[in-house]
C-alpha positions as CSV (number, residue, x, y, z in Angstrom):
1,X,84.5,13.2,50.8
2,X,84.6,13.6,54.5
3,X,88.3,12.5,54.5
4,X,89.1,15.3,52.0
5,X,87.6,17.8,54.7
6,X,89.6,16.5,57.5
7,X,93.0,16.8,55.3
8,X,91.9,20.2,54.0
9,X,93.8,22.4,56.5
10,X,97.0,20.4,56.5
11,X,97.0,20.7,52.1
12,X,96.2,24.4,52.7
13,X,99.7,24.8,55.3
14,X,101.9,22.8,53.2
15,X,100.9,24.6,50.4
16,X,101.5,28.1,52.2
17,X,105.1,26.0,53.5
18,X,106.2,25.5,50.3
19,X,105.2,29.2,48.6
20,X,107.8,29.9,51.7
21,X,104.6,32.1,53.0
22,X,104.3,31.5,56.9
23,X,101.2,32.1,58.3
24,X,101.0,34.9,60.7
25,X,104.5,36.1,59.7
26,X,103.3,39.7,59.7
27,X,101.9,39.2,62.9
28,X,104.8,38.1,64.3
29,X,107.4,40.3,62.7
30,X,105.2,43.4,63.9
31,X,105.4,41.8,67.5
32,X,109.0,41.2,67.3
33,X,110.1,45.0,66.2
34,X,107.6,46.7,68.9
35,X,109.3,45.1,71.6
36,X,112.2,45.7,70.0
37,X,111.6,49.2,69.9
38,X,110.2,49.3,73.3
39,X,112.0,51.2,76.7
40,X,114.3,49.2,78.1
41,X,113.7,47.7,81.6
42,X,115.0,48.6,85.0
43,X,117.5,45.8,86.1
44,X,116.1,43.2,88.6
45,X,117.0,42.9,92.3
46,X,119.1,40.7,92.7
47,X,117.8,40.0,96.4
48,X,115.1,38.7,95.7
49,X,116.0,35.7,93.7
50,X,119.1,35.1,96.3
51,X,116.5,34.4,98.9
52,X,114.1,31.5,97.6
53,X,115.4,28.4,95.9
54,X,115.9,27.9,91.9
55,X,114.1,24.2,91.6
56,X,110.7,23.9,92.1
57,X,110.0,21.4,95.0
58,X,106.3,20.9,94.1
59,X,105.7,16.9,93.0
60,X,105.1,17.0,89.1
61,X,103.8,14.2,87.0
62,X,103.7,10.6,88.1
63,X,105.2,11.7,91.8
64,X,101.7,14.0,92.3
65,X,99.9,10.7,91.7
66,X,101.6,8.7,94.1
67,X,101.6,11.8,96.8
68,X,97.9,12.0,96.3
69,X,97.5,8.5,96.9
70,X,100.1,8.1,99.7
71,X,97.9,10.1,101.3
72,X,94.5,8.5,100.9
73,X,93.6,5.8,103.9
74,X,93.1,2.2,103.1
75,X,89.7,0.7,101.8
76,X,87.1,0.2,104.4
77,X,87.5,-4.0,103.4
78,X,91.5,-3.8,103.9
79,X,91.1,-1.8,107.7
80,X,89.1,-4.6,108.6
């Protein structure tokens, strides 16, 4: 019985799927034509991007790791 409570959301969105009923469609429709409808914006400088780099040079991922431990001084055992 538990099983049938776990699957019950997933039944429930396929269901909707197939009725071709999206949930939140409303929501997002309503979104979608205020900002549509909505001032439009001053252009950007362009200055401002021409002066700082487009690629981030931060290390992401697997290369943070290996910073942060690049970093770290040998076990007290290894200094020996």
């Amino acid at each position: 019985m538990s099983g049938l409570l776990f699957i019950a959301p997933a039944l429930v969105l396929s269901a909707l799927m197939l009725l071709r009923r999206y949930p939140g469609e409303r929501c997002l429709s309503a979104i979608a034509a205020r900002r549509r409808s909505s001032a439009p914006r001053a252009p950007r400088l362009l200055q401002a991007h021409a002066q700082r780099p487009n690629w981030d040079l931060r290390p992401r991922g697997s290369a943070l790791l290996a910073c942060a431990l690049a970093t770290r001084p040998p076990p007290a055992p290894a200094r020996g």
